[in-house]
C-alpha positions as CSV (number, residue, x, y, z in Angstrom):
1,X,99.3,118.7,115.6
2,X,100.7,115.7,117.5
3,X,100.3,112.3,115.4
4,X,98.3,109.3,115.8
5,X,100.0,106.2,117.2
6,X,99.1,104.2,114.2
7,X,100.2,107.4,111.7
8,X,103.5,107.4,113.7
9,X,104.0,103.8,113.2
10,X,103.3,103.7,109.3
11,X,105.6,107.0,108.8
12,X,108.2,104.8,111.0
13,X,108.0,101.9,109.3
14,X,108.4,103.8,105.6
15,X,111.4,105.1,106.8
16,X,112.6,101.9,108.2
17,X,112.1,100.1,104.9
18,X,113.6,103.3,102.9
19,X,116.9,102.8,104.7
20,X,117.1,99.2,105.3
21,X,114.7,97.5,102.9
22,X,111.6,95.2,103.3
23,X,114.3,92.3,104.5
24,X,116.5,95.1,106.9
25,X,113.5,95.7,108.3
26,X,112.4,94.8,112.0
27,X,109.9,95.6,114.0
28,X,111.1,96.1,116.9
29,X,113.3,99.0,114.9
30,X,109.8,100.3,113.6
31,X,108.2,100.7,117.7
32,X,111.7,102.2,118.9
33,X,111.3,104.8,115.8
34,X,107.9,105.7,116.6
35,X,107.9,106.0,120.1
36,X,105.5,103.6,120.6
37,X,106.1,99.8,122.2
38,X,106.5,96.4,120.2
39,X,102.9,95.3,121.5
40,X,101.7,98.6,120.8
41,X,102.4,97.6,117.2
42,X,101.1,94.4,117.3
43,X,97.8,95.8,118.5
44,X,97.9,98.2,115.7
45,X,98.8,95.6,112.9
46,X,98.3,91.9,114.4
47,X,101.6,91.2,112.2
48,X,104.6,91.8,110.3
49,X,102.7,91.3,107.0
50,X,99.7,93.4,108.3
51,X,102.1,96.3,109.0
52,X,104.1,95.8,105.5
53,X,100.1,96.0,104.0
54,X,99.5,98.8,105.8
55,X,102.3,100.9,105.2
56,X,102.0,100.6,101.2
57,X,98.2,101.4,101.6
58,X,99.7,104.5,103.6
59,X,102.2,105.3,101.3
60,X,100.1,105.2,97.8
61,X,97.5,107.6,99.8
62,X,99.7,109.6,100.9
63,X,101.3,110.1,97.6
64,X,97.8,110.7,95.8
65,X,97.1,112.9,98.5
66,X,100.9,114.8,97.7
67,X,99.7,114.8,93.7
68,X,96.1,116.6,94.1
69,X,98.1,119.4,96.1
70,X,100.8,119.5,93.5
71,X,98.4,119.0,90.3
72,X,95.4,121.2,92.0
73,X,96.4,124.5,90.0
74,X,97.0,122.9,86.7
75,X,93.8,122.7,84.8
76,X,95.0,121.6,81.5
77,X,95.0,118.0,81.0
78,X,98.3,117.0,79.5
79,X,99.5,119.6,82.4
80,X,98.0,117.8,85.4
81,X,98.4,114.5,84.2
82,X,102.4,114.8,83.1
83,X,103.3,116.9,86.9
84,X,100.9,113.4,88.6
85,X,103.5,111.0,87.1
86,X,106.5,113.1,86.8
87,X,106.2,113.6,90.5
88,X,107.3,109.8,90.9
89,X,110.4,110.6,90.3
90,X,112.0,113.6,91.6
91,X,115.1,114.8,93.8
92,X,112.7,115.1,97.3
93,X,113.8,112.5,99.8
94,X,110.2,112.1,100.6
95,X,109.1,110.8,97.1
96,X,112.4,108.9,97.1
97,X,111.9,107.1,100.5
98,X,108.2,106.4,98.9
99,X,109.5,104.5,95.6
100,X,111.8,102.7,97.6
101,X,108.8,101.4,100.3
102,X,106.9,100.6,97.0
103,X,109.5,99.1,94.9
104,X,110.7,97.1,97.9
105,X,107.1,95.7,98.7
106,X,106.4,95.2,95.0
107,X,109.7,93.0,94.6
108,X,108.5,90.7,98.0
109,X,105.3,90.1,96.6
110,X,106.3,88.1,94.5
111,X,107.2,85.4,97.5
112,X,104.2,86.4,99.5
113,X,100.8,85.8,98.2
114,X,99.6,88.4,101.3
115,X,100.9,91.4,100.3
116,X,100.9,90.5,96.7
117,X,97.2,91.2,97.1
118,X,97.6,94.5,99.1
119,X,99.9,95.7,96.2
120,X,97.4,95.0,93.7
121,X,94.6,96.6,95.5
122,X,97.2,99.7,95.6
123,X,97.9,99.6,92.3
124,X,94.4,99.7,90.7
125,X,93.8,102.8,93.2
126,X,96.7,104.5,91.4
127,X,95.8,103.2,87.9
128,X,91.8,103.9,88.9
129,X,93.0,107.2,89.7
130,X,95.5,107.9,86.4
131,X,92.3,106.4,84.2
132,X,90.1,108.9,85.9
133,X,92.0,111.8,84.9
134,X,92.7,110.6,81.5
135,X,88.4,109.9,80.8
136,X,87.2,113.4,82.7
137,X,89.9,115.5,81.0
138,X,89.4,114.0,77.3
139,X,86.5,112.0,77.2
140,X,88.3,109.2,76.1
141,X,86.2,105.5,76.5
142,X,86.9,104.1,80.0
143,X,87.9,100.6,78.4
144,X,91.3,102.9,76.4
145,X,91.4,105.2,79.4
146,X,92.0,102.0,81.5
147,X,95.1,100.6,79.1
148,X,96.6,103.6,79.2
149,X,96.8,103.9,82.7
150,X,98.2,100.4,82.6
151,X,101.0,101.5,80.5
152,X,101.9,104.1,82.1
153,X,102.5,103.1,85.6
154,X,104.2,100.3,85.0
155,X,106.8,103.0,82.6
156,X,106.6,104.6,85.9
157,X,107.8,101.3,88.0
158,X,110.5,100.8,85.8
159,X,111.9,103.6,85.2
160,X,111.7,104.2,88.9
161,X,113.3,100.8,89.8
162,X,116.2,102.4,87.4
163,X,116.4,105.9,88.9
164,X,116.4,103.8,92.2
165,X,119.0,101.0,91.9
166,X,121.7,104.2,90.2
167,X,120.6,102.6,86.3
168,X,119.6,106.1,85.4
169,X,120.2,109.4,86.9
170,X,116.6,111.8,88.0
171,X,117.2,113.4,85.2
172,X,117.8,110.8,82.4
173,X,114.7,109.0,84.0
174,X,112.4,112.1,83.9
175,X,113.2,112.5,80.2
176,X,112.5,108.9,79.6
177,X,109.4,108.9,81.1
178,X,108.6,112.7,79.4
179,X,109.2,110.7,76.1
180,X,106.9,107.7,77.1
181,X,104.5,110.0,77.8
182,X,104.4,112.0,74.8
183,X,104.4,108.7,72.9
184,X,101.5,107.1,74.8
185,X,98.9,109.5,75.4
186,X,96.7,109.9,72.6
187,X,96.4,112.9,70.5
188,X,93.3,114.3,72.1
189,X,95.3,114.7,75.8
190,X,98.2,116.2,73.8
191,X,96.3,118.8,72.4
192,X,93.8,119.7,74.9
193,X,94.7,122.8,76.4
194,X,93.9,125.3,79.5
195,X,90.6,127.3,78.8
């Protein structure tokens, strides 16, 4: 099935801003990549910061959308919750180009007040998402359910930013975050297991 122009921009631009960064990263090189022209774009995203929103929005859907397939035959808790963040960090260049569009978006927020917005809008859907898991799988209280999520993605962002910048290879950062893991979920996650 043939994609969308706005699809084909967002999967352009991600790929654009894996290989060149947020700062390598021109539009005109995004419209040539997608097939599509420069006003096309503009059409589609009125601006440079409108696409950058965009494409993280894309990006942290697509990726939740990545984790239900992957995490849809693990019914245990602890299971399906260690495979949702483990997945952040893994030898695929797909999950790598990913990190890099979000670690690269999450490092120019801090100069843009914008996208700093759009990134924390993406983030609570993750952390939303993580403090679902974590309430319907253990009945933990929603306030606890909500720190923990906290906690954990942002071990995630680091340890990715790590993996990413050649800190830490994939698998010294998988075992750190398997560690952070064990340490921070409570004991009712840990031992709830597969009926």
């Amino acid at each position: 099935m043939a994609l969308d122009n706005q699809t084909r921009i967002l999967e352009a631009c991600s790929s654009c801003i894996a290989e060149n960064g947020v700062r390598g990263m021109r539009v005109q090189d995004v419209a040539r990549k997608a097939g599509v022209s420069s006003g096309l774009l503009y059409y589609h995203f009125t601006d440079r910061d409108g696409l950058l929103a965009a494409t993280l929005e894309y990006v942290n859907v697509s990726s939740l959308a990545d984790h239900g397939t992957a995490a849809s035959g693990d019914t245990g808790s602890f299971g399906a919750i260690r495979t949702l963040l483990l997945d952040e960090i893994r030898d695929d260049e797909s999950v790598r180009a990913k990190s890099i569009v979000w670690n690269e978006i999450r490092a120019i927020a801090v100069f843009e007040p914008l996208l700093a917005e759009h990134l924390a809008n993406s983030t609570k859907v993750w952390q939303d998402h993580l403090a679902g898991l974590l309430t319907q799988q253990s009945g933990i209280p929603q306030e606890r359910a909500d720190e923990i999520a906290l906690l954990l993605t942002a071990l995630v962002e680091g340890l990715s930013g790590r993996w990413l910048s050649g800190l830490i290879t994939t698998e010294e950062a998988r075992a750190a975050l398997g560690r952070g893991l064990d340490s921070t979920l409570p004991r009712e996650i840990l031992t709830t297991t597969s009926q």
